[in-house]
C-alpha positions, 0 to 999 in steps of 0.5 A, a space after each residue: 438628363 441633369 436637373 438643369 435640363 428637367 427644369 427647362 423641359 417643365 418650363 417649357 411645357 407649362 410655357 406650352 400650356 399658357 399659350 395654348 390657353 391663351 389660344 383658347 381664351 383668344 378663340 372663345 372671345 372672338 366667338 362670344 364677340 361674333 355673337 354679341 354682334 350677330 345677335 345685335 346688329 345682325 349677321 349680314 350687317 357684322 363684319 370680321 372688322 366690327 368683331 375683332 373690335 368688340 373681341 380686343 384683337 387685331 383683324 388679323 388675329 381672327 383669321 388665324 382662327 376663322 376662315 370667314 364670317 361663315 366659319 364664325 357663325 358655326 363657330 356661335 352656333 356651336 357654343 349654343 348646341 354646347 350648353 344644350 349637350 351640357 344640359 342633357 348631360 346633367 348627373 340627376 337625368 342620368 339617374 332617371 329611367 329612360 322614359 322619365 327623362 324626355 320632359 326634363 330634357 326637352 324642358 332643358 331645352 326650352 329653358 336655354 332658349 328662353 334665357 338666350 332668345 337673343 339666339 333664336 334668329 342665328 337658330 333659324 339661319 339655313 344650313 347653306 349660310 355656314 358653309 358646306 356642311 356635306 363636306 363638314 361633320 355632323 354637330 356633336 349633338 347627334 352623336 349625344 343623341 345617338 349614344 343616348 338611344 343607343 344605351 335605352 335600346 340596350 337596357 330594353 328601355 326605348 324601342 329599336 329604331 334605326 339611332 342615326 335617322 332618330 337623332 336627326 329627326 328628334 333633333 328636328 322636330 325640337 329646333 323646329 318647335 323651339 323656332 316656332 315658340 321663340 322665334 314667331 310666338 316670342 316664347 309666350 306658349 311654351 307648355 303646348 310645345 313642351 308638351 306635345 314633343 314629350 307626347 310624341 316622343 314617348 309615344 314613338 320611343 317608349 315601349 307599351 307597357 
C-alpha cells in the first residue's frame, strides 16, 4: 500500500467519524427538542413537524431516525433512565458496602426527579403509548439493576432472590413513588418516600445480621 493510498484510507475514516458524529449530534437534538416540546406543550398536542422546527432540522430528516411520534417518545424517556443508570453508576457508590448503597441510590433518583420535574407527566404515560414493548427490549436500567443484585448476591451481601423478577418489582415500587411524590404531591413530601422505599428495600435485600 503506498503512502497516497494510507492518507486517503485515514481521510476516509475520520470523514466516517464526523458523519456518524454529526448523525449523533442530529439524533440527540430531535430528542432534546421532542422533549422540550413533550414537556411544554404536551405529547398529544406535539407533532413531528413542531420538533423538527424546534430541532433545526427538516421533517424528513427526523424520520430518518424515528418511525413516529411513539418511537420519539421512548427515545425522551430513555435519555431520562440514562442519567438515572449514570447516576447509580457514580464511583463513590461503588466504594460502599452493598447495604449502605440503597439510600444514596434512591436519593439520586429523587434528586433527578426534583430538578427535572418537568418529566414526571412523560413518566406517567402507559407503556401502550410508546409502542409495542413485548416485541421491544427491555430498558437498560433492568439490566443495570440485575447486574447490581446479581454481584451483592455473590459477595453474600444481599439476599438470594430471584434478579429478573427484583429489578422489575424494584424498578416498580420507585417509579410508582416518585409518580406519587412528583407528579400528585409536586414534590413537597420527598423524605417519607425516601425513607420508606430504603426501609422496604433493606428489609427485603439485606440479610439479618
Amino acid at each position: 500500500m503506498t503512502t497516497k493510498e494510507v492518507g486517503t484510507d485515514h481521510e476516509l475514516e475520520r470523514a466516517n467519524e464526523q458523519a456518524r458524529g454529526a448523525d449523533a449530534d442530529k439524533r440527540q437534538a430531535i430528542v432534546e427538542a421532542a422533549r422540550d416540546m413533550f414537556t411544554t406543550e404536551g405529547y398529544e398536542a406535539t407533532t413531528i413537524a413542531q420538533v423538527a422546527k424546534r430541532a433545526g432540522v427538516a421533517v424528513g430528516t427526523v424520520y430518518l431516525y424515528f418511525k413516529n411520534k411513539n418511537d420519539l417518545l421512548a427515545a425522551v424517556k430513555s435519555d431520562w433512565e440514562a442519567e438515572v443508570l449514570r447516576s447509580l453508576s457514580r464511583p463513590e457508590l461503588a466504594r460502599l458496602p452493598f447495604a449502605l448503597r440503597i439510600r444514596p441510590m434512591i436519593e439520586g433518583a429523587f434528586d433527578i426527579c426534583a430538578r427535572h420535574d418537568n418529566m414526571v407527566q412523560l413518566m406517567s404515560m402507559q407503556a401502550e403509548m410508546i409502542g409495542k414493548w413485548s416485541s421491544a427490549p427491555p430498558p437498560p436500567i433492568y439490566a443495570a439493576l440485575r447486574d447490581l443484585l446479581d454481584e451483592g448476591i455473590a459477595q453474600g451481601s444481599l439476599r438470594a432472590v430471584d434478579t429478573s423478577a427484583a429489578a422489575v418489582t424494584i424498578y416498580g415500587m420507585v417509579n410508582g413513588a416518585l409518580l406519587q411524590c412528583f407528579g400528585v404531591e409536586r414534590g413537597t413530601r420527598q423524605q417519607p418516600y425516601i425513607d420508606t422505599l430504603v426501609d422496604a428495600l433493606t428489609r427485603w435485600l439485606v440479610p439479618e445480621s
